[in-house]
Backbone as XML, in Angstrom:
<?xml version="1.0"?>
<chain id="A" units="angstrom">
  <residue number="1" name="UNK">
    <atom name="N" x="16.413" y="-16.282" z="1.919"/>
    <atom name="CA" x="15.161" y="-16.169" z="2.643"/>
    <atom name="C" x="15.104" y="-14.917" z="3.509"/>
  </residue>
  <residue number="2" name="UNK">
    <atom name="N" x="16.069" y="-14.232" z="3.755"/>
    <atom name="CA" x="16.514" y="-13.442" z="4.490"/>
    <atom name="C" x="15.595" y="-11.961" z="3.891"/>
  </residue>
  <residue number="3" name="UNK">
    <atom name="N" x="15.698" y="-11.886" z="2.884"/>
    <atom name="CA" x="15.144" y="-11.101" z="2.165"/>
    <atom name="C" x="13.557" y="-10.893" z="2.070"/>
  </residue>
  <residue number="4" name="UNK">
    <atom name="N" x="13.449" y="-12.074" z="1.655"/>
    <atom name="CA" x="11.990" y="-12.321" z="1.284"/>
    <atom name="C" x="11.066" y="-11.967" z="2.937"/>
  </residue>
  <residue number="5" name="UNK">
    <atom name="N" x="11.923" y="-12.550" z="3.997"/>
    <atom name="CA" x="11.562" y="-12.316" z="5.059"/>
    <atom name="C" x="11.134" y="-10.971" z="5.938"/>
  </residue>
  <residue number="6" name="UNK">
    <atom name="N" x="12.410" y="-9.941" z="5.313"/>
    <atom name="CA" x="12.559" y="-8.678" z="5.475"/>
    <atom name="C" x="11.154" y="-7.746" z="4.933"/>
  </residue>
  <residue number="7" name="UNK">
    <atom name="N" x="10.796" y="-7.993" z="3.269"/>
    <atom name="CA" x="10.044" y="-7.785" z="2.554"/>
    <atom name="C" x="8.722" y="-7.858" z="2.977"/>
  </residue>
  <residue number="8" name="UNK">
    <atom name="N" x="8.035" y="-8.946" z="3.698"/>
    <atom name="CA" x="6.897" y="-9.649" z="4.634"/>
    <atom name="C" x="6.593" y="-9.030" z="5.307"/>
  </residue>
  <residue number="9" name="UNK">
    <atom name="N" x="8.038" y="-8.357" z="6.309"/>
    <atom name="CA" x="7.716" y="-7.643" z="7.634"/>
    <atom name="C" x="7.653" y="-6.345" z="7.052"/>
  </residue>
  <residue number="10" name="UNK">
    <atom name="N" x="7.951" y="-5.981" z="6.364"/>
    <atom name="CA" x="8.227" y="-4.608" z="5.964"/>
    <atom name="C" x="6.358" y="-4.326" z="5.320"/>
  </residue>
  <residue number="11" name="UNK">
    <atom name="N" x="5.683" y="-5.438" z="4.502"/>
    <atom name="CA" x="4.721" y="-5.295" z="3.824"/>
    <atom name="C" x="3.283" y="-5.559" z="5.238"/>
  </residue>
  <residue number="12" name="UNK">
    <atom name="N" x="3.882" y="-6.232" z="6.334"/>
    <atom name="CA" x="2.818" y="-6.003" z="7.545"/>
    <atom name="C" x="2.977" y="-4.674" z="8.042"/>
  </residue>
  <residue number="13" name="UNK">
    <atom name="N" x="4.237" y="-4.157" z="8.389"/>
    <atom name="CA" x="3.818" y="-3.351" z="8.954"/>
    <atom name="C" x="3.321" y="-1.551" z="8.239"/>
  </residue>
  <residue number="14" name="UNK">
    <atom name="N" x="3.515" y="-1.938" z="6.702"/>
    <atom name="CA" x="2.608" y="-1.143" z="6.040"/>
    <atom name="C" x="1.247" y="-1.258" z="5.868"/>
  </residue>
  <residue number="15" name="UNK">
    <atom name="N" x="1.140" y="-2.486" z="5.794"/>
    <atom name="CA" x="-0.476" y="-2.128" z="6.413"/>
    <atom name="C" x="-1.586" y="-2.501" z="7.396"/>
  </residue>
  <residue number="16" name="UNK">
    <atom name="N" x="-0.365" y="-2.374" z="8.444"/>
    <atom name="CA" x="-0.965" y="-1.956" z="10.010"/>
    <atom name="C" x="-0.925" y="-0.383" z="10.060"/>
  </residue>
  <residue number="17" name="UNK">
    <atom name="N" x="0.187" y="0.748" z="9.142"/>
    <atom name="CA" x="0.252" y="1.809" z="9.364"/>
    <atom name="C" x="-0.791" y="2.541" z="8.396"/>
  </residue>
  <residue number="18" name="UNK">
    <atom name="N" x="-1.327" y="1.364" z="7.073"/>
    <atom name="CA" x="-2.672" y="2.055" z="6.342"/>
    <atom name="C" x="-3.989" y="2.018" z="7.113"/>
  </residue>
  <residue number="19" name="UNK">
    <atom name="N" x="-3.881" y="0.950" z="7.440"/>
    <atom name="CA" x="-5.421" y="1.182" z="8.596"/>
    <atom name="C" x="-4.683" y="2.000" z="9.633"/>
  </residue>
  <residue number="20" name="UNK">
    <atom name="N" x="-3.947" y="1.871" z="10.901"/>
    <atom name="CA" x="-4.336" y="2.860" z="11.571"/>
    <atom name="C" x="-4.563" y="4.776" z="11.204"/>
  </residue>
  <residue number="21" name="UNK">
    <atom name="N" x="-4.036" y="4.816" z="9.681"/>
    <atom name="CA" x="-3.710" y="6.087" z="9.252"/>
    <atom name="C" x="-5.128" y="6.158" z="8.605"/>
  </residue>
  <residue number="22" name="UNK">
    <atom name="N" x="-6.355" y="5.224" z="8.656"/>
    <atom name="CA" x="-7.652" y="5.540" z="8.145"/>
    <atom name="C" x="-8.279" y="6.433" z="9.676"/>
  </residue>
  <residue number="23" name="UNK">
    <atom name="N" x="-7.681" y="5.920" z="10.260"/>
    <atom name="CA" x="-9.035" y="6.243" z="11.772"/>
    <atom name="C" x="-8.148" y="7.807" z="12.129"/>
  </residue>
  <residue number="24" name="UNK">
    <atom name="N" x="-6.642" y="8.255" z="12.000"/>
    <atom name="CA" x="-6.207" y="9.420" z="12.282"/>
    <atom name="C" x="-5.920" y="10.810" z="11.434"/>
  </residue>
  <residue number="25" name="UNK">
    <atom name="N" x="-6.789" y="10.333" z="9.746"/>
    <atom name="CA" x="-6.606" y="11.550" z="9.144"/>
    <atom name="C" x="-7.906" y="12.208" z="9.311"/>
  </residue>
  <residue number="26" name="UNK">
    <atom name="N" x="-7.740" y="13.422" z="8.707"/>
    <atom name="CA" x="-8.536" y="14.030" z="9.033"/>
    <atom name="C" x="-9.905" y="14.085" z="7.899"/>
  </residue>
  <residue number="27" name="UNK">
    <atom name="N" x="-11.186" y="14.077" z="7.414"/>
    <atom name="CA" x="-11.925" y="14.226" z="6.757"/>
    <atom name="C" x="-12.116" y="15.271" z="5.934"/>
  </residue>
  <residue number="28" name="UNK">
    <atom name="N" x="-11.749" y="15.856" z="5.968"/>
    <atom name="CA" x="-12.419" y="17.223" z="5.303"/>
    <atom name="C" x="-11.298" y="17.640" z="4.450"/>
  </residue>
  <residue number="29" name="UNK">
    <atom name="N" x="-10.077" y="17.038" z="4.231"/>
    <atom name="CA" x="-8.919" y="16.990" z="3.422"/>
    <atom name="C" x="-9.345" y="16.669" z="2.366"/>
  </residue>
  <residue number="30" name="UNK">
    <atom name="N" x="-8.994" y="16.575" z="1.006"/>
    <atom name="CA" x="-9.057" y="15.405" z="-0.566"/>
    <atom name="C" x="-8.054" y="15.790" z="-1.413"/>
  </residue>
  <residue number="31" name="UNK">
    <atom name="N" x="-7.698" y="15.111" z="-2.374"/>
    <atom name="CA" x="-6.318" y="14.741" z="-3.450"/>
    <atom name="C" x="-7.786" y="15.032" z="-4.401"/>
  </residue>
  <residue number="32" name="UNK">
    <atom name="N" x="-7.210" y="16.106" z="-5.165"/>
    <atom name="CA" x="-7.865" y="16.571" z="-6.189"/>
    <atom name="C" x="-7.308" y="16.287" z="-7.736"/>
  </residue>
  <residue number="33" name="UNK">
    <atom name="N" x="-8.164" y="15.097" z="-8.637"/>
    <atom name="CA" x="-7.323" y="15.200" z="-9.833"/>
    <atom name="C" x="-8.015" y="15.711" z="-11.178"/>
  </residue>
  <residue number="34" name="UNK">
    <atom name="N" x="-7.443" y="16.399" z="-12.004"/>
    <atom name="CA" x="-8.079" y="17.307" z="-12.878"/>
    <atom name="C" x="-8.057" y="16.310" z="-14.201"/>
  </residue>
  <residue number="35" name="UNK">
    <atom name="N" x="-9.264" y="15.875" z="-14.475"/>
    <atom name="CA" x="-9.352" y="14.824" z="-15.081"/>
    <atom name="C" x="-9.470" y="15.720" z="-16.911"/>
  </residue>
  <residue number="36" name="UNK">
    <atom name="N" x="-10.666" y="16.412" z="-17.135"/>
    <atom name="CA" x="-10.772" y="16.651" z="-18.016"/>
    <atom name="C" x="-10.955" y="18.432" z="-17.628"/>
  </residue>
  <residue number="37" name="UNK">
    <atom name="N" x="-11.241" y="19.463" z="-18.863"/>
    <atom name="CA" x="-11.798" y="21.104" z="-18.718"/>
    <atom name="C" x="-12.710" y="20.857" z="-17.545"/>
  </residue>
  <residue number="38" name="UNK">
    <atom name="N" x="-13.705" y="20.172" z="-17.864"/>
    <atom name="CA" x="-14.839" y="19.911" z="-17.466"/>
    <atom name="C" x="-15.271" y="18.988" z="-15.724"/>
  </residue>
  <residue number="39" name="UNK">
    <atom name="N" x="-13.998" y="18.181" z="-15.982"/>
    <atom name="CA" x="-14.040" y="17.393" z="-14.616"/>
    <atom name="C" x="-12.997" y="17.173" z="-13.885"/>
  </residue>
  <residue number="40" name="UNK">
    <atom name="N" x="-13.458" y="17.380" z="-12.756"/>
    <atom name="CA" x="-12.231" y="17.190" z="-11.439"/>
    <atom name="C" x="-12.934" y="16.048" z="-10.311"/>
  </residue>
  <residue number="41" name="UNK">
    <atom name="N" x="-11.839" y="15.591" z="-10.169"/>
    <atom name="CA" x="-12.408" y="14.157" z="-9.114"/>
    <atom name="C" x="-11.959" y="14.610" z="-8.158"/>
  </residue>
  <residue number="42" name="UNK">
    <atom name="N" x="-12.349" y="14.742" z="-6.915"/>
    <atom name="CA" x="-11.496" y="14.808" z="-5.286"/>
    <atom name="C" x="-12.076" y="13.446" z="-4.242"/>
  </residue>
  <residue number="43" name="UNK">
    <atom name="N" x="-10.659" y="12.667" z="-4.030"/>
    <atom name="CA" x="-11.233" y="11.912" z="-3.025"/>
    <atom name="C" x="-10.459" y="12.238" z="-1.743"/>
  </residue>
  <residue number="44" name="UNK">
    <atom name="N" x="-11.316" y="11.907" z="-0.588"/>
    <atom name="CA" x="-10.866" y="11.956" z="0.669"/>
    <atom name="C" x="-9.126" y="11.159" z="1.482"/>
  </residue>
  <residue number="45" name="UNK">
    <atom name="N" x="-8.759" y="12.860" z="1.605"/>
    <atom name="CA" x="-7.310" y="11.686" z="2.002"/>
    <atom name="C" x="-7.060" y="10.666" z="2.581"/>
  </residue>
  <residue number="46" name="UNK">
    <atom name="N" x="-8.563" y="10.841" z="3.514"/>
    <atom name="CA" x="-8.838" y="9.351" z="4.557"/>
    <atom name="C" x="-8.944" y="8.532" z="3.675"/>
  </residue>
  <residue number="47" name="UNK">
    <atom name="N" x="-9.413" y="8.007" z="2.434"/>
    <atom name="CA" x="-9.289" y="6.841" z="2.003"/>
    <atom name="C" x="-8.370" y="7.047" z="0.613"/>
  </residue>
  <residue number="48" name="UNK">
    <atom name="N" x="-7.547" y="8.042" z="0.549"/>
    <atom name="CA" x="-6.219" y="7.711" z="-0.259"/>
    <atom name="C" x="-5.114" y="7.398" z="0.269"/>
  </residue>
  <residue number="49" name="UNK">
    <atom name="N" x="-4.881" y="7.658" z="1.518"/>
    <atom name="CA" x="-3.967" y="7.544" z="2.119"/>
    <atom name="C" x="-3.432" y="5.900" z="1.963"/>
  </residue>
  <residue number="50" name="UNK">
    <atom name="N" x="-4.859" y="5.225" z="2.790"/>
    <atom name="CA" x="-4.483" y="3.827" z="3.492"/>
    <atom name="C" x="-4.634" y="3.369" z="2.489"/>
  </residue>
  <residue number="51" name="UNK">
    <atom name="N" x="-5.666" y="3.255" z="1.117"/>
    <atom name="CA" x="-5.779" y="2.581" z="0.284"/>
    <atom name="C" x="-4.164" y="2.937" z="-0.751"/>
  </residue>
  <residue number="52" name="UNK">
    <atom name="N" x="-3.314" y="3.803" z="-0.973"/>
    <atom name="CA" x="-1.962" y="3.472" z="-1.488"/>
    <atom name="C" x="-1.201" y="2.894" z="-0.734"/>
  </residue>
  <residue number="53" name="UNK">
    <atom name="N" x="-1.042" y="3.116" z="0.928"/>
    <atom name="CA" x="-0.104" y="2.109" z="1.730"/>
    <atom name="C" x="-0.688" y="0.477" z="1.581"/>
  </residue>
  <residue number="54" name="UNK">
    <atom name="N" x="-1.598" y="-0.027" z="1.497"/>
    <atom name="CA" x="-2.511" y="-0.693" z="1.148"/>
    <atom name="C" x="-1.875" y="-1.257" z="0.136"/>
  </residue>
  <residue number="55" name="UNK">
    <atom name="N" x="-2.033" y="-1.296" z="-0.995"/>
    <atom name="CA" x="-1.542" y="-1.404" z="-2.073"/>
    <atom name="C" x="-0.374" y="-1.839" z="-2.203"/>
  </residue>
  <residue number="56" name="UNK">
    <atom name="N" x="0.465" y="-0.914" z="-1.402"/>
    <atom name="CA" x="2.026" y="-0.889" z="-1.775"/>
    <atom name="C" x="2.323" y="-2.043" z="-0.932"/>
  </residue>
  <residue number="57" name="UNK">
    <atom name="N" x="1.750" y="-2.396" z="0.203"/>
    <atom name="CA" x="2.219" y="-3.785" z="1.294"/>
    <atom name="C" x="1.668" y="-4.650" z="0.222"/>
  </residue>
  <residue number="58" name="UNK">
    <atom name="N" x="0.551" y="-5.013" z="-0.430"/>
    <atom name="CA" x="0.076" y="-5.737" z="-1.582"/>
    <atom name="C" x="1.246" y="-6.131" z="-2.289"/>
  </residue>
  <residue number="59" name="UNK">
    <atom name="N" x="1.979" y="-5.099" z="-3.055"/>
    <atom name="CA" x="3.046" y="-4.987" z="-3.776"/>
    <atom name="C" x="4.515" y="-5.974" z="-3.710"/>
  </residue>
  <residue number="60" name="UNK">
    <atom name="N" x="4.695" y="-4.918" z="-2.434"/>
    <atom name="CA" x="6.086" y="-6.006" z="-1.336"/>
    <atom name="C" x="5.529" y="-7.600" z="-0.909"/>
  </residue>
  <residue number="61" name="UNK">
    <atom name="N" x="4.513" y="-7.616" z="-0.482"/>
    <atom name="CA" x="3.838" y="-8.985" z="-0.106"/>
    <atom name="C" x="3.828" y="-9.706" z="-1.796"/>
  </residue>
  <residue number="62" name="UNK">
    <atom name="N" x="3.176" y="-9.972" z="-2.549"/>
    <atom name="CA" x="3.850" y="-10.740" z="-3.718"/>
    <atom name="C" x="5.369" y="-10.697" z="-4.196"/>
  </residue>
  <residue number="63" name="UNK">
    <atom name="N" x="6.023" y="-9.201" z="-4.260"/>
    <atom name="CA" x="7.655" y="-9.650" z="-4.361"/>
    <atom name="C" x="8.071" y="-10.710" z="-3.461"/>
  </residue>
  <residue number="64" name="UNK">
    <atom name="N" x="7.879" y="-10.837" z="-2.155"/>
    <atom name="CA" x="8.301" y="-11.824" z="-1.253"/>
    <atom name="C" x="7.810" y="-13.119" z="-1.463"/>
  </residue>
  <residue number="65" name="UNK">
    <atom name="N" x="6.680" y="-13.561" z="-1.678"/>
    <atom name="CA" x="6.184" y="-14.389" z="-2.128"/>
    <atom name="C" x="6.876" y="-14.794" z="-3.289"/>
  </residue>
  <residue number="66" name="UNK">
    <atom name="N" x="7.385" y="-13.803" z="-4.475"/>
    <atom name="CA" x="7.996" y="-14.724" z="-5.560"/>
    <atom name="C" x="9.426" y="-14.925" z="-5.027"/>
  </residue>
  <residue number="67" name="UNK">
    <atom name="N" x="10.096" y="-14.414" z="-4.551"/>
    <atom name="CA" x="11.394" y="-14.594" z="-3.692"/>
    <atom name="C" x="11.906" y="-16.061" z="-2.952"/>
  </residue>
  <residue number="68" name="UNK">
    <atom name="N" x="10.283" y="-16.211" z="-1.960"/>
    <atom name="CA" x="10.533" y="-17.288" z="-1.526"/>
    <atom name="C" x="10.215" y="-18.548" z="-2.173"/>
  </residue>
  <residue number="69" name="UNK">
    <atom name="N" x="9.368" y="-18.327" z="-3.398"/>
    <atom name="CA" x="9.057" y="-19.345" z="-4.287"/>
    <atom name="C" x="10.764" y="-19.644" z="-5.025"/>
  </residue>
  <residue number="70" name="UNK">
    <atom name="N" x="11.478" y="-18.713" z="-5.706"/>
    <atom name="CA" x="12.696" y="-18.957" z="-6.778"/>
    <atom name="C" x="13.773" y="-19.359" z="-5.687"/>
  </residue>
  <residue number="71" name="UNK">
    <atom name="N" x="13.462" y="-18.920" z="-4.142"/>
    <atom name="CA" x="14.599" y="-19.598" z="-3.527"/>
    <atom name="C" x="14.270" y="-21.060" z="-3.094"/>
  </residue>
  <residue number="72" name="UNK">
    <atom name="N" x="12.979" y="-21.478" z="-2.852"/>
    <atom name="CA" x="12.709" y="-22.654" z="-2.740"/>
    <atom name="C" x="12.598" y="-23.729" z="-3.957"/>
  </residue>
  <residue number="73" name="UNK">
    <atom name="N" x="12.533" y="-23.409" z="-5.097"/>
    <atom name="CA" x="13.023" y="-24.036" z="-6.767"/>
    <atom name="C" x="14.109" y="-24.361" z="-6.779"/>
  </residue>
  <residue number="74" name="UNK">
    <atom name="N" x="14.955" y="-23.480" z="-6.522"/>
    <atom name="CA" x="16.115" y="-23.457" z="-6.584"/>
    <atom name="C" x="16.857" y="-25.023" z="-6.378"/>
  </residue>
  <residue number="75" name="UNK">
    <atom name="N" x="16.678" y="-25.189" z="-5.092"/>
    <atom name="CA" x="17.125" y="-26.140" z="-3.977"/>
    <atom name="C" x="16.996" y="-27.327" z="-5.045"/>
  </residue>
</chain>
């Protein structure tokens, strides 16, 4: 449980650090991806940033969740 526990805290406090990292980047930044000759997408780092930390606590938050599910089967 120790783990799964670790994983939890680790996946809050990623995204307490994606929202507060929405309100302190800067706007006028963007992640530019070169899609085709013809097309390029740019989105704002303000919402790439938090939306991959976002994600990634998403990520860790179900590993833990299955963690504490196979250690509680277990038993």
């Amino acid at each position: 449980m120790n783990v799964a526990r670790f994983l939890m805290i680790i996946s809050e406090a990623l995204a307490g650090v994606g929202i507060v990292s929405h309100f302190l980047l800067p706007t006028s930044w963007e992640v530019a991806y070169h899609v085709s000759p013809r097309l390029d997408v740019g989105i704002p780092i303000r919402w790439f940033v938090p939306l991959a930390l976002i994600s990634l606590a998403g990520a860790f938050s179900i590993a833990s969740l299955g963690k504490m599910y196979i250690t509680l089967a277990a038993r």
